[in-house]
MMTF fields as JSON, N, C-alpha, C and O atoms, coordinates in Angstrom:
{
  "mmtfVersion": "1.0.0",
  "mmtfProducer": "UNKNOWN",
  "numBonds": 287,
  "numAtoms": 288,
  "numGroups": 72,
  "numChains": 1,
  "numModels": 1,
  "chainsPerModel": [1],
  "groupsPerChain": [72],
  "chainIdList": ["A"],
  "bondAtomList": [4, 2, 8, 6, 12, 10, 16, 14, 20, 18, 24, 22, 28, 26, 32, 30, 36, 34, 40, 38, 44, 42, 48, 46, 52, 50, 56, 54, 60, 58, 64, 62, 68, 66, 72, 70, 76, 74, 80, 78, 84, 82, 88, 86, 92, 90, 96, 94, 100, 98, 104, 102, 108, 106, 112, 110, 116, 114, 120, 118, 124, 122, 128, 126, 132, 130, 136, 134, 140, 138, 144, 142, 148, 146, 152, 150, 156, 154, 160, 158, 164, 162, 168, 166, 172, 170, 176, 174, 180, 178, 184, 182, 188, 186, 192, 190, 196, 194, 200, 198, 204, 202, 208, 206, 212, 210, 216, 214, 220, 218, 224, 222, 228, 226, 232, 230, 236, 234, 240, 238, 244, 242, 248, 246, 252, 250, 256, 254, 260, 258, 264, 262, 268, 266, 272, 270, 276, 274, 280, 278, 284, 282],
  "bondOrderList": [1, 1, 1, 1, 1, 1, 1, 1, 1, 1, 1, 1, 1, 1, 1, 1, 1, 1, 1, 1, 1, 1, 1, 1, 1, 1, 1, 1, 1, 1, 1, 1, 1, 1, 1, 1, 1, 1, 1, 1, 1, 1, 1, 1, 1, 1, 1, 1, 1, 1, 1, 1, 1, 1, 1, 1, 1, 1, 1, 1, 1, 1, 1, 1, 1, 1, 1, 1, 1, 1, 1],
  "groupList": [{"groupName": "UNK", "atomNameList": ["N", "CA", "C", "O"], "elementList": ["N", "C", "C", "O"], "formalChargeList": [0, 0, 0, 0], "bondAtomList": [1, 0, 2, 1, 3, 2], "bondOrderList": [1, 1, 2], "singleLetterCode": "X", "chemCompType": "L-PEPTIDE LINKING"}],
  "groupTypeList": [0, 0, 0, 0, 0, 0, 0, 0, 0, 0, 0, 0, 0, 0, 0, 0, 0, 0, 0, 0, 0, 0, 0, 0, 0, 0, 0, 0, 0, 0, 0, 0, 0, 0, 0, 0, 0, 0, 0, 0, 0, 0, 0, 0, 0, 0, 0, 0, 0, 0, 0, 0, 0, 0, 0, 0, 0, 0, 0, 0, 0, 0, 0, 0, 0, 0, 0, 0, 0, 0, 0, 0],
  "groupIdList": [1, 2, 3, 4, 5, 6, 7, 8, 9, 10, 11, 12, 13, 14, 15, 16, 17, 18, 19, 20, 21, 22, 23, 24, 25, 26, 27, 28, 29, 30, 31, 32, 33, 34, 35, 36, 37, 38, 39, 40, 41, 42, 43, 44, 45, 46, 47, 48, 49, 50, 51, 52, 53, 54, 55, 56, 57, 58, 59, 60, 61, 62, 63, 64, 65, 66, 67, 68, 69, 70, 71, 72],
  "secStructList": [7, 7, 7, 7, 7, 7, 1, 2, 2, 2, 2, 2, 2, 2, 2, 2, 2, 2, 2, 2, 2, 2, 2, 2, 6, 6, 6, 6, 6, 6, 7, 7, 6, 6, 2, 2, 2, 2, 2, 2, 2, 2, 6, 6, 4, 4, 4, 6, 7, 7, 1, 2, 2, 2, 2, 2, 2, 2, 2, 2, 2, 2, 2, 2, 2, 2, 2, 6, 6, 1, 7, 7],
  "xCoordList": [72.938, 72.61, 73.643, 74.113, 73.83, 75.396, 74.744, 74.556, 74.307, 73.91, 75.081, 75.635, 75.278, 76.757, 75.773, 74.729, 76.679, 76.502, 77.867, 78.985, 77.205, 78.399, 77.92, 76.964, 79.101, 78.743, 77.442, 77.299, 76.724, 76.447, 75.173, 74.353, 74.771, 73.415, 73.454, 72.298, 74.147, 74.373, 74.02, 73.341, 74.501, 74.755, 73.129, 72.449, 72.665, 71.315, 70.3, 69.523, 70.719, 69.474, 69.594, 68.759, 70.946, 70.799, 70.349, 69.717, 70.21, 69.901, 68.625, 68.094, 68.076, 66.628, 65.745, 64.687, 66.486, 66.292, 65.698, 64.51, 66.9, 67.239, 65.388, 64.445, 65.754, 64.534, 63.299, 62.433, 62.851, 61.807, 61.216, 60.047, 62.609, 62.631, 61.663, 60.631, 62.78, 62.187, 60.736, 59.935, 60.569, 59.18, 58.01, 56.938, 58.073, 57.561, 57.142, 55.993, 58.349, 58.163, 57.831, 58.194, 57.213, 56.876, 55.477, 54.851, 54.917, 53.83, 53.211, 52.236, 53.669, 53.0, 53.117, 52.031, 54.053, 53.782, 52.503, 51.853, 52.431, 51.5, 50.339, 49.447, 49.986, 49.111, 48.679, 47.532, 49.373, 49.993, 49.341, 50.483, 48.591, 48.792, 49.837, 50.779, 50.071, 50.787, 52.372, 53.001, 53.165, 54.446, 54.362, 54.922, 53.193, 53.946, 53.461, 53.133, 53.289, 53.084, 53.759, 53.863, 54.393, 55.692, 56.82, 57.724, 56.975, 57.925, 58.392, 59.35, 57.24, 57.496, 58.01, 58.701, 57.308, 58.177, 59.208, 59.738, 60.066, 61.129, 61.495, 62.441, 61.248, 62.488, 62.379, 63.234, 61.463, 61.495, 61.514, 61.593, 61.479, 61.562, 62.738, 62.71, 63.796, 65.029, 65.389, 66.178, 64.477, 64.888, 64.16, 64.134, 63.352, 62.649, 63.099, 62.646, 63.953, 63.737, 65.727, 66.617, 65.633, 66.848, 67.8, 67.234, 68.998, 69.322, 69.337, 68.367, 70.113, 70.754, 70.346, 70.164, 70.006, 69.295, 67.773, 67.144, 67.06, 65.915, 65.783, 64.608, 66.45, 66.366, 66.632, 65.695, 67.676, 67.531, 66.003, 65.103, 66.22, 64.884, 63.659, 63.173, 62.832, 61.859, 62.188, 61.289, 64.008, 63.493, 63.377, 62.987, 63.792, 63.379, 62.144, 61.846, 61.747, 59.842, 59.387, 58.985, 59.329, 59.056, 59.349, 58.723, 60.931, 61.062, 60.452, 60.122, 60.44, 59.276, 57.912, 57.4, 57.203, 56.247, 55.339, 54.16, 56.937, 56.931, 56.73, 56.009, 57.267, 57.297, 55.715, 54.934, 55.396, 54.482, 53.16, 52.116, 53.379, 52.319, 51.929, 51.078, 52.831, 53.476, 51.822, 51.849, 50.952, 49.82, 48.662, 47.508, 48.903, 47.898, 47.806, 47.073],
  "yCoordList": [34.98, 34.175, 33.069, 32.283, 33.249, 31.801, 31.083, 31.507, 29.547, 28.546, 27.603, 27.012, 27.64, 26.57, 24.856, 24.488, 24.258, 22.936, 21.933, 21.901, 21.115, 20.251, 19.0, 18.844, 17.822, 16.781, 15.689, 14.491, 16.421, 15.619, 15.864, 15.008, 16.713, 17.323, 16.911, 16.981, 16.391, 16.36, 14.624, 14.019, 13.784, 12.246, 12.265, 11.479, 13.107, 12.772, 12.55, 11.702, 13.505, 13.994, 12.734, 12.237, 12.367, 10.732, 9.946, 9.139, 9.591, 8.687, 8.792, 8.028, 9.626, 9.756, 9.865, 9.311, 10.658, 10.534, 9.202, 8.924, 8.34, 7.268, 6.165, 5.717, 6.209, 5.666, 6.091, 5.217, 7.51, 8.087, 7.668, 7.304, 7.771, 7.062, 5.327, 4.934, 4.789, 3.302, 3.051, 2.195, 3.687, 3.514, 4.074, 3.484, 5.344, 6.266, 4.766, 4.477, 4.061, 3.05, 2.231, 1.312, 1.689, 0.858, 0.852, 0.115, 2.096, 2.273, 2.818, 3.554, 2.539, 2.978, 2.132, 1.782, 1.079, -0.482, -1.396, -2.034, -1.095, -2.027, -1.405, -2.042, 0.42, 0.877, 1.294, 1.62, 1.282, 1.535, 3.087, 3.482, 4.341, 5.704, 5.689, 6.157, 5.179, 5.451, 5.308, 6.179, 4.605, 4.453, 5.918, 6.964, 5.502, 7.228, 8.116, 9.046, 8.272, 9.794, 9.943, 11.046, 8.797, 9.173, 8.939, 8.819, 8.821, 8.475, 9.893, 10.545, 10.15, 11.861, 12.936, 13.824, 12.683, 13.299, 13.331, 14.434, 11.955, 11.445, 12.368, 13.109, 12.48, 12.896, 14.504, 15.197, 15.017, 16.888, 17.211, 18.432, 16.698, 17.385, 18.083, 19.274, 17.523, 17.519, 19.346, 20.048, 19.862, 21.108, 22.092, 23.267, 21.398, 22.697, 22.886, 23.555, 22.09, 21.66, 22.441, 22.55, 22.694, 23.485, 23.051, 23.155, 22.633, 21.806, 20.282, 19.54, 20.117, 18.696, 17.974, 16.839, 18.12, 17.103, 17.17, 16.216, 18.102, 18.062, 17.639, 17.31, 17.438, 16.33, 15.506, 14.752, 14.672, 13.023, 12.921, 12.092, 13.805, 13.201, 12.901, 11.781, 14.061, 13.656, 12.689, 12.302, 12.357, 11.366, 9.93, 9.038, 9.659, 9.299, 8.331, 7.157, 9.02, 9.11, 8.566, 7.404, 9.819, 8.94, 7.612, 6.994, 7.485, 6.078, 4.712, 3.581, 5.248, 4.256, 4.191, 3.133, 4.933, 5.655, 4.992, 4.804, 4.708, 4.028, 2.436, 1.742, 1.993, 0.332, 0.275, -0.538, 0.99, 1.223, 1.152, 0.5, 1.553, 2.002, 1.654, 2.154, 0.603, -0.151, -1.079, -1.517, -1.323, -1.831, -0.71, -1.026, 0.123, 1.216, 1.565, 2.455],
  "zCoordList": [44.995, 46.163, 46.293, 45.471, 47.5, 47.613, 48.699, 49.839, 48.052, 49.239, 49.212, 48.286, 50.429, 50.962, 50.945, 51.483, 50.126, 50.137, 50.438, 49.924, 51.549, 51.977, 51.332, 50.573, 51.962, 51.565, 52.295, 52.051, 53.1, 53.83, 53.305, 53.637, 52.631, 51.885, 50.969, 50.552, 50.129, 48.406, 48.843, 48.014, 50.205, 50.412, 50.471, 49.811, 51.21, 52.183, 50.594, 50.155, 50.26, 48.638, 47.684, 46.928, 47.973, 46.573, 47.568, 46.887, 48.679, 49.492, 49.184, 48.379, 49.713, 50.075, 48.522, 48.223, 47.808, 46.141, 45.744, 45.579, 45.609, 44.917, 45.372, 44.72, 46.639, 47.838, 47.425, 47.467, 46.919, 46.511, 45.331, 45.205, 43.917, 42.838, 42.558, 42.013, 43.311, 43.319, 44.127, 43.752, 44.98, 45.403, 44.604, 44.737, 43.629, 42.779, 41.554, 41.222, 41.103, 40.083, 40.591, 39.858, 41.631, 42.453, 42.198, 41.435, 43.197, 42.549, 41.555, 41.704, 40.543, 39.167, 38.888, 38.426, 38.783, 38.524, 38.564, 37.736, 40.291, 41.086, 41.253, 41.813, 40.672, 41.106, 42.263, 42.566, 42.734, 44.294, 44.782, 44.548, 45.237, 45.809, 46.335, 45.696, 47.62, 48.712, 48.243, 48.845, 47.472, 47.349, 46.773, 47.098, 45.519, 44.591, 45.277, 44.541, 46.095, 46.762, 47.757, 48.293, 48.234, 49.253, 48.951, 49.779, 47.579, 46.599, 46.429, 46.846, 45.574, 45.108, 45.69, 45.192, 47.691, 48.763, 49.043, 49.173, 49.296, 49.339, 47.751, 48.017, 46.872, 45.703, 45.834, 45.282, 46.47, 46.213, 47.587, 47.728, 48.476, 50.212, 50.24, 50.55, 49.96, 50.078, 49.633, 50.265, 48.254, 47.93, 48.458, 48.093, 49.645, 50.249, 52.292, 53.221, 52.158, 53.951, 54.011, 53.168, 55.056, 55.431, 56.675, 57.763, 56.712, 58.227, 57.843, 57.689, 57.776, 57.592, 58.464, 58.024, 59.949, 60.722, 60.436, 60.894, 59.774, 59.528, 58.492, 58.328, 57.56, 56.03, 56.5, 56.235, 57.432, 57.638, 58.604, 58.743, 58.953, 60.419, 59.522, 59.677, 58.22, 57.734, 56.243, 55.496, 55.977, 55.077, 55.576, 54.824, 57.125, 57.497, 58.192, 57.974, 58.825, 58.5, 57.841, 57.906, 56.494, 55.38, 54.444, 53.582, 55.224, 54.037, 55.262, 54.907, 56.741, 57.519, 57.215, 57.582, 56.695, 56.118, 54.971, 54.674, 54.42, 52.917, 53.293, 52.577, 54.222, 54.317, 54.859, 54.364, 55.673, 56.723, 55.539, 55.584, 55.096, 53.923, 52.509, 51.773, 52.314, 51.045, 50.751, 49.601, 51.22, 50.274, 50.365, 50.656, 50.197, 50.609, 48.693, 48.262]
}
């Protein structure tokens, strides 16, 4: 199986990664649901979603999602 990877997929995945990460330790910190569970999204969406405008559009979302949702 040969999946073509550019740079703009490999940028989007540490972006949105990194974002997922720190919100994930966020809430496990603070006890938080909502960070770590849109934390966790933000770090694995990325290996299931296909189309480079459809990985920014829902990490997106979600990292609005994440502010949006930050005492939940």
């Amino acid at each position: 199986m040969n999946f073509p990877i550019n740079f703009s997929e490999i940028l989007a995945s540490l972006i949105f990664g990194s974002i997922g990460f720190v919100a994930f330790i966020y809430g496990k910190k603070n006890q938080c649901w909502a960070p770590m569970i849109i934390g966790g999204l933000l770090m694995g969406y990325t290996y299931l979603v296909t189309g480079i405008i459809w990985t920014y559009v829902i990490g997106i979302l979600l990292t609005v999602a994440l502010f949006v949702l930050k005492d939940y």
